[in-house]
N, C-alpha and C positions, 0 to 999 in steps of 0.2 A: 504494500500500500504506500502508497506518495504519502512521504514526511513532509509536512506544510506547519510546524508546530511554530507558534510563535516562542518571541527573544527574550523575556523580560528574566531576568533571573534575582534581582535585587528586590522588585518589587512584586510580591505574590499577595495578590486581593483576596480573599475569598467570596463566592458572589452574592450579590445581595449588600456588600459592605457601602455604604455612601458615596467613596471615593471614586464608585463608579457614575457616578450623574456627572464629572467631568467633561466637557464639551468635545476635549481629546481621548478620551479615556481615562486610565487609572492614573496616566502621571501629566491630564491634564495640557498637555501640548508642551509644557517647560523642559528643558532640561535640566535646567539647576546646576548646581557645581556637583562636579565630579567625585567619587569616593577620594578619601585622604591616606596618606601615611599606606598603601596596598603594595606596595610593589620596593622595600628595603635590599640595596643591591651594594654594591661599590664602584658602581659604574659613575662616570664623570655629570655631575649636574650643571656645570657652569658651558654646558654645547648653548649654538646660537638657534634658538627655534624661532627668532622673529624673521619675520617678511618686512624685508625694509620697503616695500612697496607696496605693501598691505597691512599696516600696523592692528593688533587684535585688543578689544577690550578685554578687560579682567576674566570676566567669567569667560571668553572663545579662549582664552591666554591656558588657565585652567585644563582645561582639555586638552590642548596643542602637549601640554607639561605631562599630563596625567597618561594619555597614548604612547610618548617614550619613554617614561617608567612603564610601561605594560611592554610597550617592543623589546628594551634591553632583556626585561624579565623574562620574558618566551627564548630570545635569544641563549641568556645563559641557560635556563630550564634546558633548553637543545643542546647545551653544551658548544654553543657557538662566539664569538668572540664579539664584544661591543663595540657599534659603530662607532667608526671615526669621525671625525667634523672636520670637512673639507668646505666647509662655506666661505674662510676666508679666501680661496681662491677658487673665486667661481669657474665653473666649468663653460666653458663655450662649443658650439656642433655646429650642425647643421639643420636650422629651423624648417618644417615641412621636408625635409628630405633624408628622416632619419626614424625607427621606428620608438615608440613611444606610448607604451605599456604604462597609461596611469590609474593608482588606487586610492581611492579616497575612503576610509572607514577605519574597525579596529582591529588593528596589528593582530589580535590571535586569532578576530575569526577568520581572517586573509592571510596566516600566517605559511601556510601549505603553499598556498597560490604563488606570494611572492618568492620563496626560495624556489620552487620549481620554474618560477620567471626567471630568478638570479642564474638558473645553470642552463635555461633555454635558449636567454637572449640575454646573456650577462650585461649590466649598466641601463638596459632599457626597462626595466621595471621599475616604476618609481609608488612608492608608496608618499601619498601627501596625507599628515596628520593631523591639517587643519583647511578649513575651506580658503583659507585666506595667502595660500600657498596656490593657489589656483585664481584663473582672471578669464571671463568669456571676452573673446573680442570678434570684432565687425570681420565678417566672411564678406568681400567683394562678392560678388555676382550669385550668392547665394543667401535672399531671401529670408528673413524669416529665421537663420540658422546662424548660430556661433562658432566659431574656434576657441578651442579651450587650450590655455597657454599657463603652462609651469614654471613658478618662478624658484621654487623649493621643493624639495622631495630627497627622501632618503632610497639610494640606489640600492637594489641588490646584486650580488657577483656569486660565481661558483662559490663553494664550500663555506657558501653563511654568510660572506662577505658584506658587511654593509657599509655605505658611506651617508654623513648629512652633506646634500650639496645645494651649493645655490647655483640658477644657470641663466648667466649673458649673454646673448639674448634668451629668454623664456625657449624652454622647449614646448613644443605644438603634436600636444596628445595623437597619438593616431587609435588610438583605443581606450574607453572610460569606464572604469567600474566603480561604483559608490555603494556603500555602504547605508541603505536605508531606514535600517531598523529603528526602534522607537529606543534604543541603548546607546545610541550614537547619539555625540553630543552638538551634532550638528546636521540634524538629519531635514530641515526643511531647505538649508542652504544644499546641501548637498542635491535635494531634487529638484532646485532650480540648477544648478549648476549642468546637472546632466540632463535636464529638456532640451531637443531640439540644437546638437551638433551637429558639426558638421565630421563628425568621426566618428565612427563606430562605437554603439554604444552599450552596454552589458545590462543594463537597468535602468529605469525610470519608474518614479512614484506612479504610474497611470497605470503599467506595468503591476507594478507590486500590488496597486488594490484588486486585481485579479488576482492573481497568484493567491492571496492570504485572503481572498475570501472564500473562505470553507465549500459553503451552499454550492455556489458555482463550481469551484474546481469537481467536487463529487459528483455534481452532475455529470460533469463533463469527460470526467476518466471514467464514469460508467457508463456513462451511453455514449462516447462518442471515442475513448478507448479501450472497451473493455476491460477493464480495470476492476480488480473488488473492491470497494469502498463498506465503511462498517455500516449497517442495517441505520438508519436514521433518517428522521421524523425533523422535520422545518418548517418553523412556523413564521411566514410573514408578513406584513403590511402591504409589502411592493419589492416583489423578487427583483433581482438583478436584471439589470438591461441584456445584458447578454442571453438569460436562459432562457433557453431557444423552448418552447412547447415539444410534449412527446414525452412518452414512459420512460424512468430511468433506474434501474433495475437496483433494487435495495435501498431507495430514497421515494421519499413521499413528503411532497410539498405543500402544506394548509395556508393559502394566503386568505388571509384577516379581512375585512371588510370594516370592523370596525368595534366596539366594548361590548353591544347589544348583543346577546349571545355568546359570546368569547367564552364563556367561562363552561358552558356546557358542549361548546364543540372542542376546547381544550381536552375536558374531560374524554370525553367518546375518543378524539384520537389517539392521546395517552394511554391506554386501555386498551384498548386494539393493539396499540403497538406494541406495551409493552408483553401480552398474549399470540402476538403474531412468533409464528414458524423463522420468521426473518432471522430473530434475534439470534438463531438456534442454541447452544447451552452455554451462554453467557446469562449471568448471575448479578451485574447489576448494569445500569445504562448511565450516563453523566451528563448531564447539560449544562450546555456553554454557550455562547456569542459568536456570532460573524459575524464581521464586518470590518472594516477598515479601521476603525475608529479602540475596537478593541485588540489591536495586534499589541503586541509588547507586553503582553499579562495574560496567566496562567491561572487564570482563573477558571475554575469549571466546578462543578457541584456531585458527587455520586450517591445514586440512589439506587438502591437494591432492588432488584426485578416486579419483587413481590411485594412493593408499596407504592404502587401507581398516584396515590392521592400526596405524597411527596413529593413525585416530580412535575403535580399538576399545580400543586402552591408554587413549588420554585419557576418553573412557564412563566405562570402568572405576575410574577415579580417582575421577571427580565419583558414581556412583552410593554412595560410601564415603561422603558429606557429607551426603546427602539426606532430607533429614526428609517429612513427610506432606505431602501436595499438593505437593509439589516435583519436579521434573523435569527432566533434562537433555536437553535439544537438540540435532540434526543436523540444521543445515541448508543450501539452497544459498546459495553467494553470485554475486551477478550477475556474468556475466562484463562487465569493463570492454571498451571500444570504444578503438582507436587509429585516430587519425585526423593528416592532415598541420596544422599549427599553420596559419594563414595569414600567408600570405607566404615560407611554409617548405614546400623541396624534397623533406624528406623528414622521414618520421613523427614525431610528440611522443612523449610519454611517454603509456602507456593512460590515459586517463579513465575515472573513474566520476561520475554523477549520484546526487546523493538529493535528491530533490522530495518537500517535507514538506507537505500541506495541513492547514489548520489550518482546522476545520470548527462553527460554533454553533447549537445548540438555538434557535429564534427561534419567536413565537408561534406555535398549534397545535401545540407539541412537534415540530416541525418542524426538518431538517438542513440549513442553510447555508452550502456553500464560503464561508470571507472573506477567504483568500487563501492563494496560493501561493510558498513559499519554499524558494531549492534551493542547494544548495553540488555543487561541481565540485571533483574530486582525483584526487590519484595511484590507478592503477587497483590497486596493491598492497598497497593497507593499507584499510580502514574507512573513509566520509567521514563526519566529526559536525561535528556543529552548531559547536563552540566553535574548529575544526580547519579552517574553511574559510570564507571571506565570502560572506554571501546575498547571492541577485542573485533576479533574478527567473527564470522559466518562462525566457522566449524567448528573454534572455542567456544563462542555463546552457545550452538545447540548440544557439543560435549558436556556442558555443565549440565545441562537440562535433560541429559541421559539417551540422548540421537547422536552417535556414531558411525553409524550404517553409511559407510563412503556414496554408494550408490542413493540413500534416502539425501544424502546432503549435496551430492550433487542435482539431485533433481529437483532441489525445492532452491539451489540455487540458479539452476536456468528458470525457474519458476518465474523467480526475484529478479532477474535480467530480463524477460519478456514484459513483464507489468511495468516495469521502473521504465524499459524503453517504450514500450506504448502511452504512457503518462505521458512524457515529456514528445513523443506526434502528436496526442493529443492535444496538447498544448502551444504547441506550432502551427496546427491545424488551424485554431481557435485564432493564434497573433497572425498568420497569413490574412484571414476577411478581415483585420481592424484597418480603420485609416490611420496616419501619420496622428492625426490629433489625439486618438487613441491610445496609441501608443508611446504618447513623449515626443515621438520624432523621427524621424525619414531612415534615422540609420538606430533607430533602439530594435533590439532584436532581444530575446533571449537566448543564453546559449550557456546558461550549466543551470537546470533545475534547483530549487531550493534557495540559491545564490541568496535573494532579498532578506531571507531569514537568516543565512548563515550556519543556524549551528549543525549542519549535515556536513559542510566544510570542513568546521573548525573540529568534529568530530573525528573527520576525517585524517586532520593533520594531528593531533592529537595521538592518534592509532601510530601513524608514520614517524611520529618521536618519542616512540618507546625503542626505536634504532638508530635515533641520533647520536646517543652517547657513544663517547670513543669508544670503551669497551665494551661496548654490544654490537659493534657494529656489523653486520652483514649485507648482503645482494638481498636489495629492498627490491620489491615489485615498482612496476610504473605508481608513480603517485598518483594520486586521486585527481591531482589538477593539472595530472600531466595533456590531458583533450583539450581543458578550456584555455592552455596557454596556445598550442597549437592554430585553437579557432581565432583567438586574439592575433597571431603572428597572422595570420592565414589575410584576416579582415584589415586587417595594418597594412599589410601589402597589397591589398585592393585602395586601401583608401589611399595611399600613397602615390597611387598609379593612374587615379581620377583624373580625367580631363586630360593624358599624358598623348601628346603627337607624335605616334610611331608611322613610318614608313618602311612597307616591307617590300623586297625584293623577290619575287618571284612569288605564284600562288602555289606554285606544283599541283599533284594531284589528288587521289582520293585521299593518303595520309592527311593532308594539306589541309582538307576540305574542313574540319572543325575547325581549324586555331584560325585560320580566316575567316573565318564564315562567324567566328564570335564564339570560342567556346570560353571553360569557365576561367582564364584567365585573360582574357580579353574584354571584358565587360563595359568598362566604362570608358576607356582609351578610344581616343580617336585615330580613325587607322586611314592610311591612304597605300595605293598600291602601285607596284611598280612591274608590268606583267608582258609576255609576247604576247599571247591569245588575245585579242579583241573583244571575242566571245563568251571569255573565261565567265564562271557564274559569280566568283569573286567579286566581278568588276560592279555589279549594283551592291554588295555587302558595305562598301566604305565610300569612307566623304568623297576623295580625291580617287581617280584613276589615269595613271599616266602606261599609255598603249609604248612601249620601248621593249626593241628586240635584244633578250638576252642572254640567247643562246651560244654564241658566237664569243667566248670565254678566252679566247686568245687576244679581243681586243679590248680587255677588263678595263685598263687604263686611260684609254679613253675613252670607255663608256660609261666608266665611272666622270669622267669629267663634265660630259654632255649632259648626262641627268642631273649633276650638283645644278649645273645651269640652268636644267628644264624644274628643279624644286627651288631656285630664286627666282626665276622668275611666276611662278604658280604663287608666289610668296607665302609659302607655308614653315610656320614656325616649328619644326621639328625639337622634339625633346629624345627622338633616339628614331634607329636605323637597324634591321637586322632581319634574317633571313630564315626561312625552316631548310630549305633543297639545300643540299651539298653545293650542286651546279655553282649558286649565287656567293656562295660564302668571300670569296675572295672579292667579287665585284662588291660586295657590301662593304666589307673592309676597307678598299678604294675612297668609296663613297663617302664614309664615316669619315674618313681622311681628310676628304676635299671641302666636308661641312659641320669639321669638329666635332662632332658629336664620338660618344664614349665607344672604343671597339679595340680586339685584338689588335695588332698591328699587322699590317699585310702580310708582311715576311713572315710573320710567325705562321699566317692562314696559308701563304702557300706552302709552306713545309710541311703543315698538317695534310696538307691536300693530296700533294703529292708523294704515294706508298714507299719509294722506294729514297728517296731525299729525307722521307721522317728514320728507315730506320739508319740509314746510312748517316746521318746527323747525330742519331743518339748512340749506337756505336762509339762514333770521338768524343764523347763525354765520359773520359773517365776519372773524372772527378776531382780534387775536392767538392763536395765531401762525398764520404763514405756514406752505405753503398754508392758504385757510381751506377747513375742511368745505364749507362753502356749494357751493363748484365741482365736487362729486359731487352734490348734491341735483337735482332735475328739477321743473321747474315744474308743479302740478297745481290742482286743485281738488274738495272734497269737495260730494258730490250726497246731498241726498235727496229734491227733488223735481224734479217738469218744468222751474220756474222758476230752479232751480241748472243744471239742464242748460241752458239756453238765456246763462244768464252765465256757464257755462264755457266755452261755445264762442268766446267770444269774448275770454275771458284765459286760455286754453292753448294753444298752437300746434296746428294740425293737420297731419300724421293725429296723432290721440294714441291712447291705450290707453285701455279701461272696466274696471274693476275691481272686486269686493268691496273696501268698506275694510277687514274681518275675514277675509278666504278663505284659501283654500291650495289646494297642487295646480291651479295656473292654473285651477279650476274658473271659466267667467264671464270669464272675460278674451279681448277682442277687441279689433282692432284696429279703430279708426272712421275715416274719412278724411273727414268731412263734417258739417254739425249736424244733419239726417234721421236718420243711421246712426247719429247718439247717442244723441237719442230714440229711437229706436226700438228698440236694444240695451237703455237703460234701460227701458226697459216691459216688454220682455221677462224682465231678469232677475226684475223685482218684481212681475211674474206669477208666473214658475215656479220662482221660488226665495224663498219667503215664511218659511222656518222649519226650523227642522232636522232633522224630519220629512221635508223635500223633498229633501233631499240629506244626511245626515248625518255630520260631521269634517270641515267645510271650512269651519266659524266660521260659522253662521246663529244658534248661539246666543244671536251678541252683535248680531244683526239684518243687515238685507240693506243698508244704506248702502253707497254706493258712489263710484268718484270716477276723475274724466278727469285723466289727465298726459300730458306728453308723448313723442311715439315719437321716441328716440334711436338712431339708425343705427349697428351695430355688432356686434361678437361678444358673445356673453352667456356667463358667466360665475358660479360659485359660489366661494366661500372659507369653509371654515369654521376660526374661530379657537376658541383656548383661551384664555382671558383669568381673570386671577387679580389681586386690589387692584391694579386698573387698569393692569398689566402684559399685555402680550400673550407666551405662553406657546409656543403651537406655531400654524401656518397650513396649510391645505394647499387649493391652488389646485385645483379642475377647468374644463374648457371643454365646453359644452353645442355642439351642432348647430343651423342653422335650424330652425326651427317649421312647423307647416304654417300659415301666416294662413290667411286670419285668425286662427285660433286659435293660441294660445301655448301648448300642451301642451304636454312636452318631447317628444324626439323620439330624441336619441341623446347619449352623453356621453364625453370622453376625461382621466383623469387619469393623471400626473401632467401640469400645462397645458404647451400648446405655446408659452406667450406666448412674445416674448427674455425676459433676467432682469428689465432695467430693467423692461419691463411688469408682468411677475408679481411685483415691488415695489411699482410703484405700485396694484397692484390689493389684495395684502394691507394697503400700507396706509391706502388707501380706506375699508376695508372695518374697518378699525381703528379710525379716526378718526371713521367714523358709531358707532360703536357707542359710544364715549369720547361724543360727543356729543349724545348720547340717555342717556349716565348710566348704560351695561351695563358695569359693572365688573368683574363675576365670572359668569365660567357658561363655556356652550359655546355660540358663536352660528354661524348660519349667516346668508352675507351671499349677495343676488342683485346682480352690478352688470353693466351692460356696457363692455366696451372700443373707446373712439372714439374719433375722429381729435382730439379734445382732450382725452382721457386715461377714468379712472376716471367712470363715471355708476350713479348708484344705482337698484334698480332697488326692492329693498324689504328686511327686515331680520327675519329669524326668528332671534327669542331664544330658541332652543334649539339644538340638535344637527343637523345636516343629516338630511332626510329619505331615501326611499326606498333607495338602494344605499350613502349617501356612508359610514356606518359600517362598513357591510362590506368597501369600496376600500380607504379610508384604512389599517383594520386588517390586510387582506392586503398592499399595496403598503409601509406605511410602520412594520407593527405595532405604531401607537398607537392604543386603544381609545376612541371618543369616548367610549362609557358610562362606563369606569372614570373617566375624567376628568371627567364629567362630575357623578359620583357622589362624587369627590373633594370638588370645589368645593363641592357641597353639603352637605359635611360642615365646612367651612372648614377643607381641606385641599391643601396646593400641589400640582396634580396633578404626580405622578412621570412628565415626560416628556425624552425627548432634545431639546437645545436646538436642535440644525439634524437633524431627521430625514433620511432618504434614500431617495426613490423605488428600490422594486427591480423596474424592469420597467414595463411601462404595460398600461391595462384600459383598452378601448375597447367600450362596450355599445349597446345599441338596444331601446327599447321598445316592449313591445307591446299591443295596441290592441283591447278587444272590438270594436270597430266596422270593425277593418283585420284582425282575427283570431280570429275567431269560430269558425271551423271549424276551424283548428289548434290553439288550446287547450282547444277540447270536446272534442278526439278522444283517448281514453286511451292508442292507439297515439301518435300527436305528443306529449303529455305524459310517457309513458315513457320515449320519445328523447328528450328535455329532459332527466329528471331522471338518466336513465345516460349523458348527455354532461358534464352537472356530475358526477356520481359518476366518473367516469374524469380529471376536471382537463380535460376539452377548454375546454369554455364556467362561466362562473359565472350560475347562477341566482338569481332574487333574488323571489320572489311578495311582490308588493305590495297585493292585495285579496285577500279572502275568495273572490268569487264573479265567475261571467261577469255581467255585469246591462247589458246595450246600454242608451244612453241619448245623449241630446244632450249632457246633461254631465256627459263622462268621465273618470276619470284613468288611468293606464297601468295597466293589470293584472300586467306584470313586466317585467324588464331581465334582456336575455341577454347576455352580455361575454364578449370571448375578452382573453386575456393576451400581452403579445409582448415580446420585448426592446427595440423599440420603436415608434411610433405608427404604422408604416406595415405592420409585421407583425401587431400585434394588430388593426388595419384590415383587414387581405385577409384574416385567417382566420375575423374577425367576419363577411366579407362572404359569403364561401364556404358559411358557416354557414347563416346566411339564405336565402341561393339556393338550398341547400339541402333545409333544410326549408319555406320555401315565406313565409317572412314578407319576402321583400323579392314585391315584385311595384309595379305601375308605378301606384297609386292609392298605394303607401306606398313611392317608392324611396332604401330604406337609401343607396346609394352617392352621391346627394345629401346626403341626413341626417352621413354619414361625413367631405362634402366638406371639412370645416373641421379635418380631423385630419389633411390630408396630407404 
């Protein structure tokens, strides 16, 4: 069941008390000064918390004071070291072009969130302790909306690290979470402050009064999530604007018309209910408040099953208080379980469990359990959060005498289905609001519970029972490891708003989403630079410039002629950059000729050309240790018969034949002899003379070719993010044998099965050619393989990985190679998590005009393809336009099934196949899969 409990933990009313005729509730709308003398440390008191630009009265003063006595205190409790005060030299960045993770609330119930910022996005998490540390200013050309500008905030860094900093000029949130609750000593300022940004926003009061009111939410995750909600009876004046008409399974709503009567239709439903089947053997019921007004106090009243005429007095009390959309409550409460303690002859005292899962929004507007936190108590009073120590799932129902591995795992995918259907449900619900509704154009939700906190703080709490040095061990993902992800994720979107890219070629069907607008392209204005006339591209974007650029020999000055034809269009570009291979150098030109941020040429045509990248990394033999050179592969470059005949004899055989410009293995065979070299070279430079003969597999820049060595081993993709010569993010896949001779791909598993130490040294292999080729910024995709002497290079595409690896990457790890890649092009740090985290493994298989010809002509086989994707069985991925049989082919698509891990997502791929008919014994998948088992 969705924890929605409210915050108040200081002040517990009991109901009925007077303090409740409050206009605000129990504490009245004030906050009052802060508790005193709570937080005795040795930490430094004389740090600077003023805003010399926002000077605070006494009592805001109070609070600012009282929050870093509570931060230092969590910090040491974590066993972590006390921030430093770096305020006397302020820190200076880059305003709007830098990411900026701002927190506005209380240090321990955001205490999880900010260290898992500190090691995601070290320095960009800023927590602010006072509103007055924060200033909305006038957004030009946007209406109606602020920017929200930091002039103080204490940073976080890897391993606890804090600093107090002030920063010249203000840094410019690109992401805002506040701190709502009625415990926060600045919670009206706080939900002015976050109405209506122009950044990404985690919260808004408009917000919060749905979330925290009862009535609605249980409507809603019962009828509109399937959801169980507990058996309860609401009684109103004037239900919420939102609840929609129609049955809502285990709630029943009495709205009031007015006192005449009241007291005998109280009765009748009281009675009924508390006699209804609903409740089934719970023992007594509790009535409480919803509504806005009442959050931040714990107030509720319990009445025993079997004295109905007690909870029709207490009704009757609370309906005397109740203003418009407000409602009072009857519901059940779970009967607690007795059970014998162990080791003990005879019974403990009743238990009650409460399992709170705390659930995030993650790419695709998508709901992710991130974890589960429970407290164990006396069966006769309430369990909450601040009343009981988290433990985990399996410890809480251990205690309670459920051990049965199989009863606990099934009652935790129980707890994973409800927790993520609540939180659709609830997105469901914020999708039909307008902007007014919701705060504002960019308020979204995106960690459940967040408003209220303590499922968080609950959460971090569990997490720093392994802070201490001598406990420490391999912690699971933290709880807040999704919503820093979705913050980095949305940071990078808003950074990118309104950003002028011009791209270089549209290519083909790969091509067609990231042109055509996929999800890292959103808000960016695009203009295109394309031959086709006709391309469908050309009505997708603002500008289309018709220039022919296939003709890759004459990069340099065609790079010239376009800078000319985009000054004179006079389009103000903020970046430049390419997906095709073909373009890669002519963009680099480009970027050159109209300063905008890019590799440097020289480094794009080393990459480009196969036989110049390894013959360059070769003469790298270092400083430092290792040198590159021991990834490079001995080759040599062919372009005619008489290069072939002194190849054979300075490259080892069997070696590989290659395009020195191709892609997609098109041409690529293995040779074992100096006949089969000749004679593969004749053949290429017959039938593949121009780009006409094959086109998007680099004939533009001509058919030269070139023999290296075949190195024995697993083969291998990595693509990095790389930023001023920093590597950024990595993410490892393993490919399948190949059918030889040919090297097509065949079948592929991420995330990789290497051990770690390999899948180090393959990332940074795959690093160090690129550093060594002079790719210092972009998105590269590296080919190496793994052998029994480590990392071997196999070739180097500076760009983004091809056919599936954007769409894996983005489900498994949700980071977007486009946005990032669109980033850098704009010379911007892409907004990504510093150690992302596989959620599950994809295991795929491609398929083959030549091996599949009849199943993907047949619109019956095609349909089952695309309503097996459309259900979540398998992931589709079409990678060409059209069927076209040919000697040289590349995969026409990749079908992937998902598992929790390589050997599930293997037998359901496999089952898949056998299925519909693509494994068969001229193509057998279950070989192809061998290297994933």
């Amino acid at each position: 069941m969705l924890c929605l409990d409210p915050l108040g933990t200081e002040w517990d009313y009991p109901l009925g008390s007077k303090d409740l005729d409050g206009k605000e509730g129990p504490r009245k709308g004030g906050a009052g000064l802060p508790p005193t003398g709570c937080f005795p440390g040795p930490w430094r008191q004389d740090v600077s918390l003023d805003c010399k630009s926002s000077p605070e009265e006494a009592e805001a003063r109070a609070w600012t004071v009282y929050y870093y006595g509570l931060l230092q205190s969590c910090l040491q409790q974590a066993g972590l070291p006390e921030t430093q005060d770096r305020s006397q030299a302020p820190r200076t960045g880059c305003p709007g072009a830098e990411v900026t993770l701002c927190i506005l609330g209380s240090p321990s119930t955001f205490l999880s969130l900010l260290l898992e910022g500190g090691v995601q996005s070290p320095g960009n998490m800023l927590l602010c302790l006072s509103p007055a540390w924060l200033v909305k200013a006038e957004a030009p050309g946007q209406e109606g909306e602020a920017a929200l500008l930091v002039s103080k905030a204490v940073s976080f860094y890897p391993g606890g690290l804090t600093f107090l900093d002030d920063f010249v000029p203000p840094r410019r949130a690109t992401y805002f979470l506040a701190g709502l609750g009625p415990e926060s000593g600045h919670g009206q300022q706080a939900a002015e402050l976050a109405r209506n940004l122009t950044c990404p926003t985690g919260a808004s009061s408009e917000l919060a009064r749905l979330l925290e009111d009862r009535l609605l939410m249980r409507w809603l995750l019962s009828q509109q999530g399937g959801v169980a909600v507990p058996a309860t009876l609401a009684f109103t004046y004037r239900p919420p604007g939102l609840l929609r008409g129609g049955a809502s399974p285990g709630l029943r709503l009495v709205e009031l018309s007015g006192k005449e009567g009241q007291e005998t239709l109280v009765k009748e439903e009281v009675e009924a209910f508390v006699h209804s089947e609903a409740l089934g053997d719970a023992s007594q019921v509790a009535v409480r408040l919803s509504g806005w007004r009442w959050r931040g106090q714990r107030a509720l009243s319990l009445h025993l099953r079997v004295e109905p005429s007690t909870v029709v007095n207490t009704v009757l009390g609370l309906l005397e208080k109740l203003e418009e959309e407000e409602s009072v409550l009857v519901e059940a409460m779970c009967p607690p379980v007795r059970l014998p303690l162990p080791g003990s002859p005879a019974p403990g005292p009743e238990l009650a469990v409460r399992i709170c899962a705390v659930v995030c929004r993650i790419q695709g507007d998508r709901p992710l359990l991130s974890k589960v936190v429970c407290g164990v108590g006396r069966g006769d009073r309430p369990v909450r959060h601040h009343y009981t120590l988290p433990r985990t799932l399996g410890v809480a129902l251990a205690q309670c005498g459920l051990e049965e591995d199989a009863q606990v795992a099934l009652l935790g995918q129980g707890i994973k289905e409800a927790a993520e259907a609540a939180l659709a449900a609830v997105l469901a619900l914020e999708a039909g609001l307008s902007v007014e509704q919701r705060g504002g154009r960019q308020v979204h939700t995106d960690f459940l519970g967040l408003n209220s906190g303590r499922c968080l703080e609950a959460c971090g709490a569990l997490e720093g029972l392994w802070a201490m040095p001598r406990l420490r061990r391999s912690a699971e993902e933290a709880a807040a490891a999704p919503l820093v992800e979705t913050m980095l994720r949305r940071s990078g979107r808003h950074l990118m708003d309104g950003k002028q890219l011009l791209v270089i070629g549209a290519g083909g069907r790969q091509q067609e989403v990231r042109v055509g607008g996929g999800a890292g392209l959103r808000t960016e204005v695009l203009h295109l630079v394309e031959s086709d006339p006709n391309h469908f591209a050309s009505q997708l974007v603002q500008t289309f410039i018709h220039f022919d650029v296939t003709e890759h020999r004459r990069d340099e000055e065609n790079a010239r002629l376009l800078a000319e034809l985009v000054r004179k269009q006079n389009l103000k570009l903020d970046g430049c950059f390419s997906f095709w291979d073909d373009c890669l150098v002519l963009t680099s030109l480009l970027c050159r000729e109209l300063g905008l941020p890019c590799s440097p040429p020289a480094a794009m045509c080393l990459a480009k050309q196969k036989s110049r990248t390894q013959l360059h990394l070769l003469r790298c033999q270092g400083p430092p240790w290792p040198p590159t050179s021991l990834h490079a592969v001995a080759c040599c470059p062919l372009e005619s018969e008489a290069d072939v005949e002194r190849a054979v004899y300075q490259v080892p055989l069997p070696g590989v034949m290659k395009l020195e410009f191709g892609s997609g293995a098109v041409g690529v065979q293995l040779v074992k002899d100096g006949p089969q070299c000749h004679e593969h070279f004749s053949r290429i430079l017959h039938d593949l003379q121009g780009e006409a003969d094959h086109p998007g597999i680099g004939l533009g820049w001509g058919n030269a070719m070139l023999l290296m060595e075949f190195v024995e081993g697993t083969e291998h993709d990595v693509d990095l993010v790389v930023f001023g010569g920093r590597l950024l993010a990595a993410f490892v896949s393993d490919n399948g044998p190949t059918r030889l001779p040919g090297f097509t791909e065949t079948a592929a598993c991420m995330p990789t099965g290497l051990a770690p130490e390999q899948e180090a040294q393959m990332v940074q292999a795959a690093f160090r050619c690129c550093l060594g080729c002079g790719l210092l910024d972009g998105v590269f995709n590296v080919e190496l393989k793994m052998t029994g002497a480590g990392p071997r290079l196999i070739e180097i595409n500076p760009r983004m990985g091809g056919f599936y690896l954007r769409d894996w990457i983005l489900e498994l790890y949700g980071v977007d190679l486009l946005l990032a890649s669109t980033m850098v092009a704009c010379g911007l740090q892409p907004a990504l998590p510093a150690h992302p985290r596989a959620r599950g493994y994809l295991v795929g298989i491609m398929c083959l005009v030549s091996q599949h010809l009849q199943l993907l002509s047949s619109p019956g086989s095609r349909e089952t393809l695309q309503a097996l994707h459309d259900q979540g069985q398998l992931r589709l991925n079409l990678l060409e336009e059209a069927l076209i049989p040919g000697q040289y082919e590349e995969p026409y698509c990749n079908v992937a099934c998902a598992g929790p891990s390589p050997a599930e997502a293997r037998h359901r791929l496999l089952g898949i196949c056998q299925g519909l008919g693509i494994d068969r014994p001229s193509y057998p998948v279950a070989h192809f899969l061998s290297h994933f088992k």
